[in-house]
PyMOL CGO cylinders between C-alpha atoms (Angstrom):
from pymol import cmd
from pymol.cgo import CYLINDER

trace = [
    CYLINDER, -15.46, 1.54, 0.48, -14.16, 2.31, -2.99, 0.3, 1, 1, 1, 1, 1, 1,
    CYLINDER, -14.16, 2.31, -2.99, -11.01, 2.93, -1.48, 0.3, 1, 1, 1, 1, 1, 1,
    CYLINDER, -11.01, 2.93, -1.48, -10.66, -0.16, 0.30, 0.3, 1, 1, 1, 1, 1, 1,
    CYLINDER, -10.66, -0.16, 0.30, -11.59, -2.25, -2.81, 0.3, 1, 1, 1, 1, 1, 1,
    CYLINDER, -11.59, -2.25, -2.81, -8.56, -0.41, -4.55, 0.3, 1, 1, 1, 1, 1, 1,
    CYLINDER, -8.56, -0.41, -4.55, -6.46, -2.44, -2.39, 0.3, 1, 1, 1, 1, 1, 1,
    CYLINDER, -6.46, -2.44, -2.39, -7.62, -5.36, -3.46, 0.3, 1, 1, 1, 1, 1, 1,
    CYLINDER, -7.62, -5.36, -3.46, -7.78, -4.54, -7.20, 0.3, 1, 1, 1, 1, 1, 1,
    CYLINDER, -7.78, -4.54, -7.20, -4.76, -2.56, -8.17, 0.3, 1, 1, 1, 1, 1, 1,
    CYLINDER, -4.76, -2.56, -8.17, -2.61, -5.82, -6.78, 0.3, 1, 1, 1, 1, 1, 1,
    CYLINDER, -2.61, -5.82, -6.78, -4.78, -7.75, -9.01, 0.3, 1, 1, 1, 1, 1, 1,
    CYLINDER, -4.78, -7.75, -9.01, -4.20, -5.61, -12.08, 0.3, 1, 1, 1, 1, 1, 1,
    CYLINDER, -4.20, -5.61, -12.08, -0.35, -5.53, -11.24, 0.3, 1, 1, 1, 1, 1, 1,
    CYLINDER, -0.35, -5.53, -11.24, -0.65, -9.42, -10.89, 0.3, 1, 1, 1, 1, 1, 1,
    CYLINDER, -0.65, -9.42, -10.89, -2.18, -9.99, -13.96, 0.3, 1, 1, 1, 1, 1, 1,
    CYLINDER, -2.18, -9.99, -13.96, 0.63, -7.83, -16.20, 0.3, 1, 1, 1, 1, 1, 1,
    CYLINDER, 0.63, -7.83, -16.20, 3.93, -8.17, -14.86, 0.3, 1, 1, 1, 1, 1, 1,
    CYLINDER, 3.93, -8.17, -14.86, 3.21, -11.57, -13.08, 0.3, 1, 1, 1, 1, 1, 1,
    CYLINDER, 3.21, -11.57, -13.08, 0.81, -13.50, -14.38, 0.3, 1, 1, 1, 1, 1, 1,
    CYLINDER, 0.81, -13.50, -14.38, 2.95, -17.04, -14.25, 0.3, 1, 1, 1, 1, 1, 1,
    CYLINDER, 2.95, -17.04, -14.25, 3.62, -16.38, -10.91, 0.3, 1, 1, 1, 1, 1, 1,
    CYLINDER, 3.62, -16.38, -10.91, 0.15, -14.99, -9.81, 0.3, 1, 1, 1, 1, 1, 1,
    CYLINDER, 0.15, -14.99, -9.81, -0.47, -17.47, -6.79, 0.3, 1, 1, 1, 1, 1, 1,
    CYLINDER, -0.47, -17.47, -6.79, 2.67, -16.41, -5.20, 0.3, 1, 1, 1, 1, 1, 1,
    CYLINDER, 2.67, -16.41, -5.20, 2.60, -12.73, -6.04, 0.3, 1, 1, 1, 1, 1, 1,
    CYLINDER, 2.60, -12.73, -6.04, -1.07, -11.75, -4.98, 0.3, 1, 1, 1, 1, 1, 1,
    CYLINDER, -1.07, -11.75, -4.98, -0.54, -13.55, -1.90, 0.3, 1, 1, 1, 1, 1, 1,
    CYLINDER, -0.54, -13.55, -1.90, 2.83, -11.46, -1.01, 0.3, 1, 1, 1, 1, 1, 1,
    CYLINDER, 2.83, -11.46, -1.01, 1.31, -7.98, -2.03, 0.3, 1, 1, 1, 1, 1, 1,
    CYLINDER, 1.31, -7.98, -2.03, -1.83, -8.79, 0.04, 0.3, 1, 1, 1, 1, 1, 1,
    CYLINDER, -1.83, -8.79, 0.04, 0.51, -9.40, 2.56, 0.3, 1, 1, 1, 1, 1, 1,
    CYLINDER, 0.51, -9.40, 2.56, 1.52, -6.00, 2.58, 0.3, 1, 1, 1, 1, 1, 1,
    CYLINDER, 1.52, -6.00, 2.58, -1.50, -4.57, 4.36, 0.3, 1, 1, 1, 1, 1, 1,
    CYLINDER, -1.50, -4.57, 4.36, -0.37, -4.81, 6.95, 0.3, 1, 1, 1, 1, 1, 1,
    CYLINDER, -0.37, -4.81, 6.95, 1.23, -1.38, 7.36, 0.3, 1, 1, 1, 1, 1, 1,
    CYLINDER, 1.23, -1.38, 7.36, -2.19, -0.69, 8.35, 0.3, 1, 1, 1, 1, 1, 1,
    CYLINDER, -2.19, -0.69, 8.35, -1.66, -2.05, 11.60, 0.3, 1, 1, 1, 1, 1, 1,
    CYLINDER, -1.66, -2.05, 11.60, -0.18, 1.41, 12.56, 0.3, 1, 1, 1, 1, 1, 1,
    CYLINDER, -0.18, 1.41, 12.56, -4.10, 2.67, 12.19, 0.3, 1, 1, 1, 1, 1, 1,
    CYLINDER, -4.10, 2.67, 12.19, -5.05, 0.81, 15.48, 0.3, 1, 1, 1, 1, 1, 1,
    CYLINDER, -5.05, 0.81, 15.48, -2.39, 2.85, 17.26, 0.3, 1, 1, 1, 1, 1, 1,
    CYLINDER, -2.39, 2.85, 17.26, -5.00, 6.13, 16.03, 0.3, 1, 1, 1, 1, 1, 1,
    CYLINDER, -5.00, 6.13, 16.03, -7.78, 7.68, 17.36, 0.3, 1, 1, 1, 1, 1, 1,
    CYLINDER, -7.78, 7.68, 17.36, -10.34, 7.36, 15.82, 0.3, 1, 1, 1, 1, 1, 1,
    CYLINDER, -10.34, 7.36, 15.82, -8.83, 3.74, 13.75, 0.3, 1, 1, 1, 1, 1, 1,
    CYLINDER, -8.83, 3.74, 13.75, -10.50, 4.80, 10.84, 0.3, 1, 1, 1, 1, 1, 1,
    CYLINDER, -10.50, 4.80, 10.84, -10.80, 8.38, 9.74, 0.3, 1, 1, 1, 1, 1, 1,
    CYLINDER, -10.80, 8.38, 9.74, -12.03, 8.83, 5.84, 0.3, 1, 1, 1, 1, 1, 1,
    CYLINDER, -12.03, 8.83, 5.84, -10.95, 12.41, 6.08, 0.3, 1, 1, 1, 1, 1, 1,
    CYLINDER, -10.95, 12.41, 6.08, -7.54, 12.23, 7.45, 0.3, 1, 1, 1, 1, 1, 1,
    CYLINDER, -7.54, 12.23, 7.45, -4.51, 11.79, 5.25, 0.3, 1, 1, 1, 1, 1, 1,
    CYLINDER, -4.51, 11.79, 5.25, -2.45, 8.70, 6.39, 0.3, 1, 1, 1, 1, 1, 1,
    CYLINDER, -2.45, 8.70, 6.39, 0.59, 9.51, 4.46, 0.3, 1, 1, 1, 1, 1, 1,
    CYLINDER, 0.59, 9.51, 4.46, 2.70, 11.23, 7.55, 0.3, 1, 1, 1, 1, 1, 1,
    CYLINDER, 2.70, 11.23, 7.55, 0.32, 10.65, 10.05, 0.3, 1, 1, 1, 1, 1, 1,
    CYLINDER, 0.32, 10.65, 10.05, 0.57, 6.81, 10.91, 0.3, 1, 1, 1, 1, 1, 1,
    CYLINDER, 0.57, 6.81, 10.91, 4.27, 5.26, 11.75, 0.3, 1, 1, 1, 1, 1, 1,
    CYLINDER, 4.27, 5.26, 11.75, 4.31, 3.02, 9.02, 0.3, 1, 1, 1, 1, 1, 1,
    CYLINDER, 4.31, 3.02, 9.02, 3.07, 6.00, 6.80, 0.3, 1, 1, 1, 1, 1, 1,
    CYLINDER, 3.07, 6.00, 6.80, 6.06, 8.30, 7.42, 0.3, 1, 1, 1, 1, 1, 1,
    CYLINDER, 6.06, 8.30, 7.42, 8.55, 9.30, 4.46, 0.3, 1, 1, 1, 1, 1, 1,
    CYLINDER, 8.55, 9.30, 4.46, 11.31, 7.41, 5.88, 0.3, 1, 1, 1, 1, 1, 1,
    CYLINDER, 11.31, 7.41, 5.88, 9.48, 4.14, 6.04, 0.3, 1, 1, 1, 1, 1, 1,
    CYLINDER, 9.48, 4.14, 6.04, 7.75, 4.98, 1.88, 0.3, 1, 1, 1, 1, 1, 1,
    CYLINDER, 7.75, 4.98, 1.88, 12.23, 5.39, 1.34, 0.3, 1, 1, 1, 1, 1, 1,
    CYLINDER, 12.23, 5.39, 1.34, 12.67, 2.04, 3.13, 0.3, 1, 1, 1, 1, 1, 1,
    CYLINDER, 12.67, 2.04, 3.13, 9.47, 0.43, 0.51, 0.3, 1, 1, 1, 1, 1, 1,
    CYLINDER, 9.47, 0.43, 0.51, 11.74, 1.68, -2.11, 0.3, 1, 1, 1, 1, 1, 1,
    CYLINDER, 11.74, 1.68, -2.11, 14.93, 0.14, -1.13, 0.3, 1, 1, 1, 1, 1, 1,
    CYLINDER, 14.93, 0.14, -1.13, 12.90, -2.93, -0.56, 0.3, 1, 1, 1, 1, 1, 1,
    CYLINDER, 12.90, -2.93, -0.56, 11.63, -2.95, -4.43, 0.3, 1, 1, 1, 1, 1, 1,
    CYLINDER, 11.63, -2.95, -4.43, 14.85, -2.55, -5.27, 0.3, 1, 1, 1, 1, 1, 1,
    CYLINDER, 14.85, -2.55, -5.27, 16.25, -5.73, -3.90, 0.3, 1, 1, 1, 1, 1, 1,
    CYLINDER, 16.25, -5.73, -3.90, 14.65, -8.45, -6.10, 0.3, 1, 1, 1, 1, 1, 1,
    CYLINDER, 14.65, -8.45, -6.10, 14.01, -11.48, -3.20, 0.3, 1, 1, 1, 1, 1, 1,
    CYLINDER, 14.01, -11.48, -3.20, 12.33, -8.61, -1.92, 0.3, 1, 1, 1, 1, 1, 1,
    CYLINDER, 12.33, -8.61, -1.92, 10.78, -6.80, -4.73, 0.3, 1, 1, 1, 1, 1, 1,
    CYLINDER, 10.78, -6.80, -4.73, 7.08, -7.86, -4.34, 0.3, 1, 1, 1, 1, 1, 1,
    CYLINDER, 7.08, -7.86, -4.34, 7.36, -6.39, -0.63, 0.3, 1, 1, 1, 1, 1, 1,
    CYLINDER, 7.36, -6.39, -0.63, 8.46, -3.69, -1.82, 0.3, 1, 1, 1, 1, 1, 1,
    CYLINDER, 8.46, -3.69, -1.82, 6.00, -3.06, -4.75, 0.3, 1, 1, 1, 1, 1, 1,
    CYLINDER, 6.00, -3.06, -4.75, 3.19, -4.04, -2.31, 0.3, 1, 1, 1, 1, 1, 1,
    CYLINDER, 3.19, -4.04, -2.31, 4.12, -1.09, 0.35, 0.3, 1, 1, 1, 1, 1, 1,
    CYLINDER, 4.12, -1.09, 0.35, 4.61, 1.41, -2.50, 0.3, 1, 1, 1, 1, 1, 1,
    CYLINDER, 4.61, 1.41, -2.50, 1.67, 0.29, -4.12, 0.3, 1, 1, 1, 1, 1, 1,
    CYLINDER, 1.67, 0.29, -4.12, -0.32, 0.82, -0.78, 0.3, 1, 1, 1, 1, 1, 1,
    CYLINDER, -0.32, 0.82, -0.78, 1.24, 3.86, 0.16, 0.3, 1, 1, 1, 1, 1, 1,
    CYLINDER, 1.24, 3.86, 0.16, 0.36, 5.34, -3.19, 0.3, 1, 1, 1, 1, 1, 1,
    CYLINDER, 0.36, 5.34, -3.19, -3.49, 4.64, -3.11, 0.3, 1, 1, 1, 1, 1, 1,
    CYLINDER, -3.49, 4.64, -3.11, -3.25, 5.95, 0.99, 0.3, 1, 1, 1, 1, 1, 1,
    CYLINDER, -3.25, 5.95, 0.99, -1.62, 9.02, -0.64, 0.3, 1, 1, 1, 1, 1, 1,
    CYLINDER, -1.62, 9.02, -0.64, -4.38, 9.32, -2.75, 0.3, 1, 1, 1, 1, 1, 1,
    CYLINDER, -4.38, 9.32, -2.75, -6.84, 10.37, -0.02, 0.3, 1, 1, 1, 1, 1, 1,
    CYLINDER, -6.84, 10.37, -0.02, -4.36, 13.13, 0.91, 0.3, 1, 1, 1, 1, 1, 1,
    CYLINDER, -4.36, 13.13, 0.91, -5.54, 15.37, -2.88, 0.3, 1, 1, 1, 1, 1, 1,
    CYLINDER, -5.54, 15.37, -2.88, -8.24, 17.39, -2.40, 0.3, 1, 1, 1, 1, 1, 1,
    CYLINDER, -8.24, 17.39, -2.40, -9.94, 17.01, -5.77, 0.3, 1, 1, 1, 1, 1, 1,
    CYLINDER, -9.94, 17.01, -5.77, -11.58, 20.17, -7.33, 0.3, 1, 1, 1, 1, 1, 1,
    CYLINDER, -11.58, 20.17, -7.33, -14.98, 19.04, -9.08, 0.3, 1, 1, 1, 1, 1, 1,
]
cmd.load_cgo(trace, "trace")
């Protein structure tokens, strides 16, 4: 659950320092983003906490994280962008197995 909230939160925090005069149109566009995780209903089982979307789902592959980047390069399509790399990064956080 933490993970999900993450979603909502880090687009928040981004919102409210690079964006803040703009915040009704930007946290709408980098929700908007989620949904790369359409390629989870394409998986078996959807949802897997243990599995490591980065490289496993479509929208998850390397190519398509380059494509994010070109995207956030392009400023009418920055937020986009931002949003996808922003996602992929917390997905990608799943993928560390932390030592405690």
């Amino acid at each position: 659950m933490f993970h999900i909230s993450l979603h909502f939160l880090v687009p928040a925090l981004l919102v409210s320092l690079f964006y803040r005069d703009r915040w009704r149109r930007a946290y709408p566009v980098l929700m908007a983003t989620m949904v790369v995780d359409i390629d989870h209903l394409w998986a078996n089982p959807i949802y897997d906490p243990d599995r490591c979307s980065i490289g496993f789902h479509l929208l998850h592959q390397p190519e398509f994280i380059a494509l994010y980047l070109v995207l956030a390069l392009i400023p009418k399509m920055r937020l986009i962008g931002i949003g996808c790399l922003v996602h992929m990064a917390l997905d990608g956080l799943d993928c560390v197995n932390f030592i405690v």
